[in-house]
Backbone of each chain as ProteinMPNN parsed JSONL, in Angstrom:
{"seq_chain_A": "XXXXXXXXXXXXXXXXXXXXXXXXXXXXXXXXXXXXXXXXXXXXXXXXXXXXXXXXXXXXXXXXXXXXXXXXXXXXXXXXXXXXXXXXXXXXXXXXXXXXXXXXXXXXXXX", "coords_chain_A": {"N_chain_A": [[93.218, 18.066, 54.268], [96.494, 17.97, 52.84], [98.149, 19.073, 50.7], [99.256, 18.243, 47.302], [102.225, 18.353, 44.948], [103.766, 17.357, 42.298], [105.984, 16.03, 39.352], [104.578, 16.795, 36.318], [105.316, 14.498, 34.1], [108.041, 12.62, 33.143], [110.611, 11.324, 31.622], [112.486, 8.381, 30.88], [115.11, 6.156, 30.548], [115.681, 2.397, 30.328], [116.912, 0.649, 32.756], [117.947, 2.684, 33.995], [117.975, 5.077, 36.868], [115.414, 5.97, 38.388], [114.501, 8.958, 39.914], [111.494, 10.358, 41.59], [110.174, 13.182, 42.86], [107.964, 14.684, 44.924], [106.344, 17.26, 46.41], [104.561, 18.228, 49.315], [103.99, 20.694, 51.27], [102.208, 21.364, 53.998], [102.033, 19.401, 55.054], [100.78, 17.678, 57.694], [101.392, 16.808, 61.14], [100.299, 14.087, 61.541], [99.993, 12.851, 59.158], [101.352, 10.296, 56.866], [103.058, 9.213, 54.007], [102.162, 8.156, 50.939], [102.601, 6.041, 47.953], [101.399, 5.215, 45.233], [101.066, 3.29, 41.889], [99.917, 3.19, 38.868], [98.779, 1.423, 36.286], [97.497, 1.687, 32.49], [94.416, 1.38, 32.265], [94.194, -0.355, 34.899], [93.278, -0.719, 38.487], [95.261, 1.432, 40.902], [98.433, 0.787, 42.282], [99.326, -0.366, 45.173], [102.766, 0.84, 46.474], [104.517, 1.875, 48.553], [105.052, 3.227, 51.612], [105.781, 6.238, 53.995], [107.238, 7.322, 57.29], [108.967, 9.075, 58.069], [112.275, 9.396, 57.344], [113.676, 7.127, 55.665], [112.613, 4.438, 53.697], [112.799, 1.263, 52.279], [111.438, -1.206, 50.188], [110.885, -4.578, 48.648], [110.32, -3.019, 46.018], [111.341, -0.49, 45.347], [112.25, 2.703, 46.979], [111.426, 5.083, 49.41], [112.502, 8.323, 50.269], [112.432, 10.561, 52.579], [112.714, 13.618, 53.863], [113.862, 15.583, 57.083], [112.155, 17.691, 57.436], [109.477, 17.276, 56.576], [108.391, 18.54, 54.342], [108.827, 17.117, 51.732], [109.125, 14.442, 49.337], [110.98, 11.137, 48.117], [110.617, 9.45, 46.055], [111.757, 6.454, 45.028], [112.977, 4.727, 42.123], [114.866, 1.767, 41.304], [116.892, 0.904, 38.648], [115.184, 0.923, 36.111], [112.921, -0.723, 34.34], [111.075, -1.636, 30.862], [107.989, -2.348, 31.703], [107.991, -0.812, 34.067], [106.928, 1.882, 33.366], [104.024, 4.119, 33.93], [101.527, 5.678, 36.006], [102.653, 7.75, 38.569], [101.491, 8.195, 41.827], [101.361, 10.557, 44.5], [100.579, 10.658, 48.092], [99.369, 11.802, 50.595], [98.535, 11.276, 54.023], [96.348, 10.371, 56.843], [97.655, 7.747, 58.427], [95.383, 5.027, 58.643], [94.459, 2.367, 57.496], [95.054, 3.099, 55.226], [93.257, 5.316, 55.042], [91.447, 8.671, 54.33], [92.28, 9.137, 51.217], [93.453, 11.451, 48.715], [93.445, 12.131, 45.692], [96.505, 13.649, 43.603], [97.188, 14.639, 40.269], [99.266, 13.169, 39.717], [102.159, 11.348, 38.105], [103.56, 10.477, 34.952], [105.239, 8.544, 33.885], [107.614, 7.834, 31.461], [109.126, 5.004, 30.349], [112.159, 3.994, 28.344], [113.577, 2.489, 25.792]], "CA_chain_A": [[94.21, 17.133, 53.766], [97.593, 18.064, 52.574], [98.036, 18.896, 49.239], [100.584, 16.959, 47.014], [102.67, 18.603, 44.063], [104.551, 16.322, 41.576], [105.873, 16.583, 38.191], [103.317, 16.128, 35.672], [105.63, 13.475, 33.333], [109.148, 12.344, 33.176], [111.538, 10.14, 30.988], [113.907, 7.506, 31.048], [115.672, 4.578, 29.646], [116.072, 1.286, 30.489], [118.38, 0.322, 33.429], [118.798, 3.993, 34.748], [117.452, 5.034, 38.33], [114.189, 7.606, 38.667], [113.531, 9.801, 41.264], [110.225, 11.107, 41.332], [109.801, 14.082, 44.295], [106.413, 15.683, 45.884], [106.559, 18.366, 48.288], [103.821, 18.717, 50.383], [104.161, 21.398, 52.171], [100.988, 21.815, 54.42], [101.56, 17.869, 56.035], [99.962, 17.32, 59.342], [101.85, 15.444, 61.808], [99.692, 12.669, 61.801], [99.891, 12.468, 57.993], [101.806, 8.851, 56.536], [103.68, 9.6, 52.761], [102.186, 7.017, 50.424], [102.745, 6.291, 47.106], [100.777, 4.427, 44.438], [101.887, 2.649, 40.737], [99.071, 2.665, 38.069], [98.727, 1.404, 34.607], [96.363, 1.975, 32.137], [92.995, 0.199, 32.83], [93.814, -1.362, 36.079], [93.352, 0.157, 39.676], [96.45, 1.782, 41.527], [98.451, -0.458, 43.122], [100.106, 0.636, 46.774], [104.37, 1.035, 46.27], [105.688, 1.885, 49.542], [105.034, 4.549, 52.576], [106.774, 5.979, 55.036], [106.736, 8.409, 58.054], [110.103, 9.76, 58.103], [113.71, 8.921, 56.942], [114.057, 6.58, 54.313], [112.088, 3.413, 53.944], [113.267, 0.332, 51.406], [110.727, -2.424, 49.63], [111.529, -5.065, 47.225], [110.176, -2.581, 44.946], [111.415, 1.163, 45.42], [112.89, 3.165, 48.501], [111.147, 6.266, 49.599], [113.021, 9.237, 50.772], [112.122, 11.709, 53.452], [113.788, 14.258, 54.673], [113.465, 15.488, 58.506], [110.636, 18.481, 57.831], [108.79, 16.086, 55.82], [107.575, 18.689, 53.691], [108.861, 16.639, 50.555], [109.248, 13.036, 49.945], [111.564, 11.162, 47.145], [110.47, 7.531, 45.218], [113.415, 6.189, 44.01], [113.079, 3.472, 41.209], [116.351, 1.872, 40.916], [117.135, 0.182, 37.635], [113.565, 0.84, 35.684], [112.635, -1.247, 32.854], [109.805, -1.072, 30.056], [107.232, -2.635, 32.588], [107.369, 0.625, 35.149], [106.394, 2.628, 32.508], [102.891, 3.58, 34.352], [101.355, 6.736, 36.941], [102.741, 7.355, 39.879], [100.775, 9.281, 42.5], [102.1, 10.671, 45.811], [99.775, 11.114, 48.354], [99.674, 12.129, 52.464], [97.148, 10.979, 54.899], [96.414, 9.663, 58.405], [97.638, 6.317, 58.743], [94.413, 4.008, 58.815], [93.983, 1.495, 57.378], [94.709, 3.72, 54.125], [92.252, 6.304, 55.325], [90.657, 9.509, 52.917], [93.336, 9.518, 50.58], [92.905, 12.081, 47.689], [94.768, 11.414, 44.403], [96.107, 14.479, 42.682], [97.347, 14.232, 39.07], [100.437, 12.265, 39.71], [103.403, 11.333, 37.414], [103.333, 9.753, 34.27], [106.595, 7.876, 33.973], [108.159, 6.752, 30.193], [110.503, 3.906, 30.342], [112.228, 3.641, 27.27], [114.594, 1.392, 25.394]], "C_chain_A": [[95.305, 17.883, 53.025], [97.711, 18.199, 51.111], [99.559, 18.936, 48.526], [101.077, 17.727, 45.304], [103.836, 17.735, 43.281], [105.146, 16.7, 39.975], [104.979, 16.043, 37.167], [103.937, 14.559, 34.347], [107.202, 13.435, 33.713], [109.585, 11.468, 32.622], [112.331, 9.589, 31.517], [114.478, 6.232, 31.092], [115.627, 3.676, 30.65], [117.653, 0.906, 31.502], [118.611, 1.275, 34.324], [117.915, 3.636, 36.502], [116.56, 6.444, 38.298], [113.823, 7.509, 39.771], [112.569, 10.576, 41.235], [110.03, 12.019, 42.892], [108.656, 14.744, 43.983], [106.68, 16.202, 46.677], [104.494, 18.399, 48.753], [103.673, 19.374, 51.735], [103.501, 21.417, 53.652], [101.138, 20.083, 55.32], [101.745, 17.865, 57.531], [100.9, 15.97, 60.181], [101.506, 14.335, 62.026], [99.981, 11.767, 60.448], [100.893, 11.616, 57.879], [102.349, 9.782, 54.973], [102.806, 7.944, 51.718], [102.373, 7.258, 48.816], [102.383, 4.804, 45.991], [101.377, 4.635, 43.149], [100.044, 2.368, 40.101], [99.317, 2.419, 36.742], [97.846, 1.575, 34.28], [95.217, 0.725, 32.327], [92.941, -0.469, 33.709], [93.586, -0.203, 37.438], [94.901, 0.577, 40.126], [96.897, 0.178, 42.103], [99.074, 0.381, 44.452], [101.796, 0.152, 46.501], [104.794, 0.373, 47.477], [104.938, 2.78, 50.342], [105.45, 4.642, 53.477], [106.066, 7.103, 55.843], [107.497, 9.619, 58.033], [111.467, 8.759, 57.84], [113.578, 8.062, 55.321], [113.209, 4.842, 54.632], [112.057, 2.69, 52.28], [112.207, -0.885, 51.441], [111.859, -3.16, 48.795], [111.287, -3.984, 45.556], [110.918, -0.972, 44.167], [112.018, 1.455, 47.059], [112.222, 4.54, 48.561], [112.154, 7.323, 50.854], [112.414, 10.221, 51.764], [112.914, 12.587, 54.292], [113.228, 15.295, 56.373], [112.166, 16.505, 58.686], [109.681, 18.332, 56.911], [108.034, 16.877, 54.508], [107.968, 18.321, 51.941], [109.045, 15.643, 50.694], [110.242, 12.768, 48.493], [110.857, 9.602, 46.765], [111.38, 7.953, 44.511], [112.89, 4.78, 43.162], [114.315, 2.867, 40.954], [115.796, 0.957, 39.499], [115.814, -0.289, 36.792], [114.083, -0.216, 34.176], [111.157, -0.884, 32.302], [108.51, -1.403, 30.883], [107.311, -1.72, 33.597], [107.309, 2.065, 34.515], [104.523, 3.172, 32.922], [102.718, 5.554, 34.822], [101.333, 6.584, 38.053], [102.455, 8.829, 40.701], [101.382, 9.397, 43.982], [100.92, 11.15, 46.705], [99.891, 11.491, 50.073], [98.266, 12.299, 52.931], [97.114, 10.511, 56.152], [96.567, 8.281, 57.993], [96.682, 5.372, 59.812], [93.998, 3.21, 58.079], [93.819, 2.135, 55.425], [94.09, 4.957, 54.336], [91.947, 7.183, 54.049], [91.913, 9.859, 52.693], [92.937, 10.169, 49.091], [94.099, 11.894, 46.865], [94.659, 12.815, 43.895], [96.663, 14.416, 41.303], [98.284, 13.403, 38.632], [101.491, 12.657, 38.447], [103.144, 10.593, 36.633], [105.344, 9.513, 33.769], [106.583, 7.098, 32.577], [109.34, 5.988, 30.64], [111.016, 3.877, 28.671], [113.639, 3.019, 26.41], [116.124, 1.819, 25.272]], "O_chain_A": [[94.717, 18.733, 52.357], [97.296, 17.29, 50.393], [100.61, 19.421, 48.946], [100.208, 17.618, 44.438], [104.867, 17.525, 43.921], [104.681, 17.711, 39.449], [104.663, 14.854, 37.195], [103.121, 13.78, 33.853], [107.594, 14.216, 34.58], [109.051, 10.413, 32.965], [112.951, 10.001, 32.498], [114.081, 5.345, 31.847], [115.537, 4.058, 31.817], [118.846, 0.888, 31.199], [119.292, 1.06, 35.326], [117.494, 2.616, 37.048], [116.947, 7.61, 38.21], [113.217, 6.691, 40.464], [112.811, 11.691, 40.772], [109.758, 11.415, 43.929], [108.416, 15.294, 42.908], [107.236, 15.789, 47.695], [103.508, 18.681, 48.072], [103.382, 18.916, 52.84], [104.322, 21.489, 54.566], [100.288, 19.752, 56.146], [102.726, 18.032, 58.255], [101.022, 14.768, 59.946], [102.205, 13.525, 62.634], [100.15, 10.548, 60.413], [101.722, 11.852, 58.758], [102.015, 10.963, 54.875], [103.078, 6.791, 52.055], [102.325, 8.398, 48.353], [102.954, 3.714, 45.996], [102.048, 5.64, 42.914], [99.191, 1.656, 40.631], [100.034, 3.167, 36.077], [96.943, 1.719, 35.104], [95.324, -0.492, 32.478], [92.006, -1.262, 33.816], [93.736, 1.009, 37.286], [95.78, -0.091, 39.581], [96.319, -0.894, 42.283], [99.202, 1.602, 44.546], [101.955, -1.055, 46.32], [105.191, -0.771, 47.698], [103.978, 3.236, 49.721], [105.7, 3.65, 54.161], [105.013, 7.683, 55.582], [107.084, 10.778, 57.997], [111.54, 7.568, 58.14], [113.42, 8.513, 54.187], [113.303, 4.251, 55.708], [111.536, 3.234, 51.306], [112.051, -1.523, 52.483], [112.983, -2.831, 48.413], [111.822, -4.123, 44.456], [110.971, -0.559, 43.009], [112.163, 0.664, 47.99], [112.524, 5.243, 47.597], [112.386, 7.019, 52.024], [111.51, 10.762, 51.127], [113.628, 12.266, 55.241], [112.032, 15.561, 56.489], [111.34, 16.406, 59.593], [109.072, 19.307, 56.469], [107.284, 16.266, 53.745], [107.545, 19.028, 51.026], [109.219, 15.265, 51.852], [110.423, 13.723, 47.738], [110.759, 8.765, 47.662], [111.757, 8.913, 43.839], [112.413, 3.847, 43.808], [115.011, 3.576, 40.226], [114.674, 0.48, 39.33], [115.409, -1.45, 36.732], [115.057, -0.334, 33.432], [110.306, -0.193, 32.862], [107.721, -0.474, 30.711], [106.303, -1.892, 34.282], [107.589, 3.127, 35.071], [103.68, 2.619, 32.216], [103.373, 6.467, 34.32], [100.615, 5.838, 38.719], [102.858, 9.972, 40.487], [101.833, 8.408, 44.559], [100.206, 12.02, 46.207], [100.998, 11.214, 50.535], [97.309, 12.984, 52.571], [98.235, 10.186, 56.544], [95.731, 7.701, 57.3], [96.856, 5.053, 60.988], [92.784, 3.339, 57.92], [92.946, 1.823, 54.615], [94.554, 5.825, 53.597], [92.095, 6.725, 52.916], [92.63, 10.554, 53.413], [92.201, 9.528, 48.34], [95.265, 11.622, 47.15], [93.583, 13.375, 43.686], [96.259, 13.262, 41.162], [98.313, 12.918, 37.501], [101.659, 13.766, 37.94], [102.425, 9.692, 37.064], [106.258, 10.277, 33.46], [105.901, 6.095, 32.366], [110.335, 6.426, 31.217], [110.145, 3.727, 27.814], [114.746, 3.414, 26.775], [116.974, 0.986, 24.959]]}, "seq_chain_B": "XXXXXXXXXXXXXXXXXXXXXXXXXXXXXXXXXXXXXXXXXXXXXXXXXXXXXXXXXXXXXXXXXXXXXXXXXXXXXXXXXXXXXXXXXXXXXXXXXXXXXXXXXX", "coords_chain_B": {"N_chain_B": [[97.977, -13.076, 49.54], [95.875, -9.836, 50.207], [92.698, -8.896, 48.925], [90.721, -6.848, 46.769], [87.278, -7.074, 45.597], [85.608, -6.071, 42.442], [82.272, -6.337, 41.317], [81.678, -6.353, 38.539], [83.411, -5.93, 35.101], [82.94, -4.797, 33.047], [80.726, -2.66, 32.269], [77.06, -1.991, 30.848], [74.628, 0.357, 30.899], [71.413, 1.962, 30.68], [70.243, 5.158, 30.003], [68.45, 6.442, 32.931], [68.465, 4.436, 35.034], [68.724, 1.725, 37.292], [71.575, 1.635, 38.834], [73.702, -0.68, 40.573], [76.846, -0.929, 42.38], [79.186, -3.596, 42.948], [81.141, -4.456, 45.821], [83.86, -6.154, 46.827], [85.746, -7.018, 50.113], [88.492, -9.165, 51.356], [89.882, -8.777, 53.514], [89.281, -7.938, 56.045], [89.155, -4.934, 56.376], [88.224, -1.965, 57.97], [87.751, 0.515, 56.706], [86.97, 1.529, 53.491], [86.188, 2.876, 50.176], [85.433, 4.349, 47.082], [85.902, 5.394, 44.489], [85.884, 7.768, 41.342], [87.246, 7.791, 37.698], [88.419, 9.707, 35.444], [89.477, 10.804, 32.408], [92.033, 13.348, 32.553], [91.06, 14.505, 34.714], [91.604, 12.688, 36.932], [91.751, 10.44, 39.852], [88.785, 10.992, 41.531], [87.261, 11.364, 44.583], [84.14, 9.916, 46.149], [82.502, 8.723, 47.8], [83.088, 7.013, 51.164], [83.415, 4.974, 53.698], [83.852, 4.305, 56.79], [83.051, 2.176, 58.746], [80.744, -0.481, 59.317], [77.332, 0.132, 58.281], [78.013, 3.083, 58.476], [78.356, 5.809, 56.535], [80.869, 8.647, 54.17], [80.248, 11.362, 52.665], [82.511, 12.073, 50.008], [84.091, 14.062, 47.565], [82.609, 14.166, 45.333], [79.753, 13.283, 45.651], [76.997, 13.955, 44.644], [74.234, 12.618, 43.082], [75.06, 9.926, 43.359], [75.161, 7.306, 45.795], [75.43, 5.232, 48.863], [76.292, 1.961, 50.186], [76.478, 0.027, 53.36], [76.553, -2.555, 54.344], [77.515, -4.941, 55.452], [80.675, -5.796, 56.573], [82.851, -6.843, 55.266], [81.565, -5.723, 52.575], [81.124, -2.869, 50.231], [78.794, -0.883, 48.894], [77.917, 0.924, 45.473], [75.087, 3.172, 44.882], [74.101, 4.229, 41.951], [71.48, 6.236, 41.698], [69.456, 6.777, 39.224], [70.795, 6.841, 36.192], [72.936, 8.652, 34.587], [74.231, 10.098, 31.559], [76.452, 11.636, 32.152], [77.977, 10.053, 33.931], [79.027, 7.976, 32.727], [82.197, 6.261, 33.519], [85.427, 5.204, 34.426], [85.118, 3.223, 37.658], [86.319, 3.086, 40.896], [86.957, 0.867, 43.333], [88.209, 0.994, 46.809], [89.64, -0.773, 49.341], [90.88, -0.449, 52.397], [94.722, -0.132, 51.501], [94.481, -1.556, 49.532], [93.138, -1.059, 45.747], [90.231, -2.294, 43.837], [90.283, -3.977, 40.784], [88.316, -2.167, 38.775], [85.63, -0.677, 37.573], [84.557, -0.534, 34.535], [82.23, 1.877, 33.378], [79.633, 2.507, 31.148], [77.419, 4.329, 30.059], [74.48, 4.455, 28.151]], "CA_chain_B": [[97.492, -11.91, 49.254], [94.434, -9.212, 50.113], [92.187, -8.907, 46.964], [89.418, -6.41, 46.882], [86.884, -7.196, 44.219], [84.617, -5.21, 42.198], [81.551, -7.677, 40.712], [81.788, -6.429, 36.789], [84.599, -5.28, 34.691], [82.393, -3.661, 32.137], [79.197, -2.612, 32.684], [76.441, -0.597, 30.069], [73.385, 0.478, 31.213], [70.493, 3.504, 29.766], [70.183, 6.259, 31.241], [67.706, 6.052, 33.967], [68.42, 2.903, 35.092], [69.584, 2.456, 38.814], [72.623, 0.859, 38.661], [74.417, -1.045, 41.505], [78.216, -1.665, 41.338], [79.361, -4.087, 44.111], [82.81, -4.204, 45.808], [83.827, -7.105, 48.118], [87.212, -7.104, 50.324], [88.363, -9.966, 52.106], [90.952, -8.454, 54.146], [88.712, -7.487, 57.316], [89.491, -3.522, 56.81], [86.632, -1.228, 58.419], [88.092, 1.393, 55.791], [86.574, 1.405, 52.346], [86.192, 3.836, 49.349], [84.316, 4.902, 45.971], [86.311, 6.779, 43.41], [85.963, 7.399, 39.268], [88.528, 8.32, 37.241], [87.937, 10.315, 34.167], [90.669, 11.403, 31.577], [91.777, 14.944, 32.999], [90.143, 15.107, 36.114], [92.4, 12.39, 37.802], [90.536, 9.632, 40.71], [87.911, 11.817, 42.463], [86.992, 10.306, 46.079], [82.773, 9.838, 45.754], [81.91, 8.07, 49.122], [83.629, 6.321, 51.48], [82.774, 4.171, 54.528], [84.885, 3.701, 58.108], [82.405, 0.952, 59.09], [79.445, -0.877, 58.839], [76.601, 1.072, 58.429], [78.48, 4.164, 58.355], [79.104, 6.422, 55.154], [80.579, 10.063, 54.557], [80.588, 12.043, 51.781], [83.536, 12.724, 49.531], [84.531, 15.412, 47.209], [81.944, 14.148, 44.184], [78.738, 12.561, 46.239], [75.777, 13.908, 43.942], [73.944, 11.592, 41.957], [75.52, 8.622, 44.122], [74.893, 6.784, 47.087], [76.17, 3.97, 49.004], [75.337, 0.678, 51.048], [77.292, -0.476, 53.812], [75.355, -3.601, 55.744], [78.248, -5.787, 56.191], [81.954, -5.164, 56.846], [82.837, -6.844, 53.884], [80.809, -5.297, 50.879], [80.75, -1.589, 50.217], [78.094, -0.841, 47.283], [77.913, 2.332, 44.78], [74.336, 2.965, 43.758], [73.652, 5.421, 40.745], [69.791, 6.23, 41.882], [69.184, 7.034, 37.802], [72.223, 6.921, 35.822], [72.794, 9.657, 33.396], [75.583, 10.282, 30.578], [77.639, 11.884, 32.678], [78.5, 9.059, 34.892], [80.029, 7.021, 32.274], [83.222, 6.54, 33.946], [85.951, 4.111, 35.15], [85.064, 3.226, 39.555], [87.247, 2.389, 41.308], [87.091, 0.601, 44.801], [89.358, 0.933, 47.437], [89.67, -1.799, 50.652], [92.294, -0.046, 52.92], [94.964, 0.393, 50.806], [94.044, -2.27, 48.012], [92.116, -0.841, 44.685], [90.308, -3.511, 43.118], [90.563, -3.486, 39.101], [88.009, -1.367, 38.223], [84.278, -1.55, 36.529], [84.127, 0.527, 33.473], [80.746, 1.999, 33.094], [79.11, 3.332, 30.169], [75.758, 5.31, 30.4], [73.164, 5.48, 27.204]], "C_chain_B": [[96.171, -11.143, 49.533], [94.096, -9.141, 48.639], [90.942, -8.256, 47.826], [88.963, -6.398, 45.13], [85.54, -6.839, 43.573], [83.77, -6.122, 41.089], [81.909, -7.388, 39.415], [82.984, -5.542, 36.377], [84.24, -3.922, 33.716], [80.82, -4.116, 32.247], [78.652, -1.31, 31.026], [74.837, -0.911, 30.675], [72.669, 1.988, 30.572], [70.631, 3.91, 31.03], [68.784, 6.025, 31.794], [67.979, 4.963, 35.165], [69.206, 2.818, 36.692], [70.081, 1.47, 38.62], [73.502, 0.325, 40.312], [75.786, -1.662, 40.993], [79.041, -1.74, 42.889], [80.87, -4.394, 44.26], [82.724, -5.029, 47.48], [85.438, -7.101, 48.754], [87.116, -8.01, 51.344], [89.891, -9.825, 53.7], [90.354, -7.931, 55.613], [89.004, -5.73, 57.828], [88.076, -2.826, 57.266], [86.692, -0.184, 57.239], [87.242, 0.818, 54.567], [85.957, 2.7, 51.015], [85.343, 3.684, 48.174], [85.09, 5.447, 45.284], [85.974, 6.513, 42.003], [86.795, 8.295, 39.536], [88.105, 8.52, 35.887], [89.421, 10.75, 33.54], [90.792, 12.484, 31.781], [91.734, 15.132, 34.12], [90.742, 14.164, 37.209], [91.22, 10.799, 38.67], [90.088, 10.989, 41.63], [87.406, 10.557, 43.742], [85.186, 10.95, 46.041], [82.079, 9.509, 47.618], [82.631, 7.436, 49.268], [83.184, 5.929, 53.196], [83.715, 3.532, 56.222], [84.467, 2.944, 58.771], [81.244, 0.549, 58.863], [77.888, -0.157, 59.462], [76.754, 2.803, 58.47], [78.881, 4.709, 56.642], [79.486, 8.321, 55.508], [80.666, 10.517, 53.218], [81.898, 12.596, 50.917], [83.634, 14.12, 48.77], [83.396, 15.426, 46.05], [80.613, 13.445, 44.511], [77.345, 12.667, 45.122], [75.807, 12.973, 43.21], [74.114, 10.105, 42.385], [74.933, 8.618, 45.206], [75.428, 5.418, 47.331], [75.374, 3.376, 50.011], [76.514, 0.135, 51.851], [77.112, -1.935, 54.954], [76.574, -4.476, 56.251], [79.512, -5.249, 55.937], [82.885, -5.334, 55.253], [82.622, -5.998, 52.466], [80.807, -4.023, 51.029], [79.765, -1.264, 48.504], [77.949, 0.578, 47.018], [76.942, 2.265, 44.229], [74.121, 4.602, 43.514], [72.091, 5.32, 40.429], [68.886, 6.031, 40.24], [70.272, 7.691, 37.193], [71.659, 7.858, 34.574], [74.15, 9.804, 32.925], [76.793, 10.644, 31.259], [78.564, 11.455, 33.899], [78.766, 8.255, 34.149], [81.33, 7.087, 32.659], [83.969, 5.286, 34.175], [85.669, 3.823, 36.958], [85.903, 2.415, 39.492], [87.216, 1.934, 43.246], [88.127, 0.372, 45.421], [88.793, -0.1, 48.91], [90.955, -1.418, 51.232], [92.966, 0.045, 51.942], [95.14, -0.609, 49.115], [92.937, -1.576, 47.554], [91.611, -2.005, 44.463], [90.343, -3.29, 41.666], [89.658, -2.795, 38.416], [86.395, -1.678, 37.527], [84.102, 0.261, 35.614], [82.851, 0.727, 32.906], [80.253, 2.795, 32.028], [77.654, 3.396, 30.022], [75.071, 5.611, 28.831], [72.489, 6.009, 26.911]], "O_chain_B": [[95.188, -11.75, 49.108], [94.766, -9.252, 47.612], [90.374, -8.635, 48.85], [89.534, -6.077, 44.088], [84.48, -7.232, 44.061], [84.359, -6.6, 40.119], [82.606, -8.291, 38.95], [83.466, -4.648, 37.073], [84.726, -2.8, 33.573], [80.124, -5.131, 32.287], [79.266, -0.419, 30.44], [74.177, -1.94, 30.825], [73.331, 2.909, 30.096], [70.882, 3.57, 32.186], [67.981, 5.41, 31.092], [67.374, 5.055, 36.233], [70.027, 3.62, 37.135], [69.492, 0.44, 38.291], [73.835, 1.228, 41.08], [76.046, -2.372, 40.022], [79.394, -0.849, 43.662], [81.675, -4.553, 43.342], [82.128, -4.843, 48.541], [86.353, -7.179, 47.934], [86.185, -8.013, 52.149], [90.473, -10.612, 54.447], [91.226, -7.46, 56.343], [89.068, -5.283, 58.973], [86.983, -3.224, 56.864], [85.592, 0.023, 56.726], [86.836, -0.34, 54.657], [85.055, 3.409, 51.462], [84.462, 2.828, 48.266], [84.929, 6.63, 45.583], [85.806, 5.398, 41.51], [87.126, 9.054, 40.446], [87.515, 7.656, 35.238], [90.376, 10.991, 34.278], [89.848, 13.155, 31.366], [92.43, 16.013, 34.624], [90.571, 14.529, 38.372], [90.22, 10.313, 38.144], [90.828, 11.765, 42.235], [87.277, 9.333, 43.699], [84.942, 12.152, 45.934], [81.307, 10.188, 48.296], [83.219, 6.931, 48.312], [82.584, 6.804, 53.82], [84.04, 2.368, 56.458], [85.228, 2.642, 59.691], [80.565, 1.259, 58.121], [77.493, 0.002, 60.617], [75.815, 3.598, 58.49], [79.536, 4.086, 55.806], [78.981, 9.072, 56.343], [81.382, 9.774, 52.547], [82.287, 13.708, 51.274], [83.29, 15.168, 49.316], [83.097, 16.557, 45.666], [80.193, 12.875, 43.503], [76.731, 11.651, 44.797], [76.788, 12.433, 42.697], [73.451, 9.197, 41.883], [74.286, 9.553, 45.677], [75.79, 4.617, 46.469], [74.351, 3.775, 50.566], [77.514, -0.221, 51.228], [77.54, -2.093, 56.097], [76.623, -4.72, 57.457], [79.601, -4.3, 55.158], [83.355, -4.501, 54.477], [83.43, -5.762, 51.568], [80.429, -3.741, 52.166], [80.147, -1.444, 47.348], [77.862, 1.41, 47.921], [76.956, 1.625, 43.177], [74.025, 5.608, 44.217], [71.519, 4.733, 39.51], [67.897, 5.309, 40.111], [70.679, 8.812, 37.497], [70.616, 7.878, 33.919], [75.122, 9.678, 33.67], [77.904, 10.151, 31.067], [79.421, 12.049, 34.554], [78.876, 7.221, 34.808], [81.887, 8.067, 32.165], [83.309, 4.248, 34.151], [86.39, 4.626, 37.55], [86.266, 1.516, 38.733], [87.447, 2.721, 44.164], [89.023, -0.316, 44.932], [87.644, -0.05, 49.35], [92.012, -1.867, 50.788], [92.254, 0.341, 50.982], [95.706, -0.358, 48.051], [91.954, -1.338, 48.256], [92.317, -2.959, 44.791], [90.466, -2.097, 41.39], [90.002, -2.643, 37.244], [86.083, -2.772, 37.055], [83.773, 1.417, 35.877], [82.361, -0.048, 32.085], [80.572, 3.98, 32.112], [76.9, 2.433, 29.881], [75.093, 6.74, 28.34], [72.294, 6.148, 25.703]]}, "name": "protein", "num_of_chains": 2, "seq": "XXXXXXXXXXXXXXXXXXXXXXXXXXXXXXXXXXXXXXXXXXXXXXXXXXXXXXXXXXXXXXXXXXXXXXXXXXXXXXXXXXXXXXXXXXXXXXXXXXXXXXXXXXXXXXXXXXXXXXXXXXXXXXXXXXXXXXXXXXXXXXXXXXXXXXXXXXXXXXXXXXXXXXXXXXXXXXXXXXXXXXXXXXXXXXXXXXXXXXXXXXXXXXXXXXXXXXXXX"}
């Protein structure tokens, strides 16, 4: 499995726009980009994922660029509620399949 | 909405004690997972399950074991629970977690 480098924290106010990037160098053409949202004491939740190019939720837009070995989550316009950990991860697209979590991003929102 | 759901939120049990900690998804995935999450050490992947009756081993298997009889239910049992399986689990149903059963070991 592909292994996933991130930054270990990051700031930033109210309103702005965070980009959080992972390279994963080592990803397998089969491998999917996903990217999970946790807070404290609950389970992950699932964001967004893509394969390639750029792929837009109601929540976030993930970036990819064409030799996939990095990806971008974009947050536009954060508030104090996406204040949380966000993990980047790459896997075969199944159904989720063995997805390994590695230390992710811990994201301040702040006033 | 899918909802995968893990029977207790908080659990305590002694050490010895074989503990079962049940995880139901109603979303019809064959996929299904096992992880704890410790302060530090991140979610570790424990066991996980690509159908019924099937299990494989993850990255943290000792001490655990699992149950897979129907497509539905994936179960985590801790044969004789010891201190150092107090932890948060966490079940996965494709790519829904469910919220978590925080376990603490005496």
């Amino acid at each position: 499995l592909a292994k996933t480098t991130q930054p270990i924290s990051m700031d930033s106010y109210e309103g702005q726009e965070v980009n959080i990037t992972c390279s994963h160098n080592n990803i397998a053409t089969n491998d999917y980009i996903t990217w999970y949202q946790q807070f404290p004491s609950q389970g992950p939740r699932f964001i967004i994922q893509g394969y390639k190019t750029k792929v837009t939720n109601e929540v976030a837009s993930l970036f990819i660029p064409a030799d996939r070995k990095s990806s971008t989550l974009s947050l536009p316009r954060v508030s104090l509620s996406d204040t949380a950990v966000y993990y980047c991860l790459v896997g075969i697209y199944n159904q989720g399949g063995k997805l390994i979590f590695g230390q992710g991003t811990e994201l301040s929102v702040k006033p | 909405d899918v909802k995968v759901t893990q029977s207790s939120r908080y659990l305590v049990k002694r050490t010895g004690e074989k503990v079962f900690l049940e995880c139901v998804q109603d979303m019809d995935h064959e996929n299904m997972f096992w992880y704890r999450q410790d302060p530090g050490l991140g979610l570790r992947l424990i066991y996980f399950s690509y159908d019924v009756k099937m299990k494989e081993k993850g990255d943290i298997p000792e001490g655990y074991s699992v149950s897979r009889e129907k497509k539905e239910r994936f179960s985590l049992i801790l044969e004789s629970a010891s201190t150092n399986q107090t932890s948060m689990y966490l079940c996965r149903g494709g790519y829904t977690f469910g919220s978590g059963t925080r376990l603490t070991v005496v």
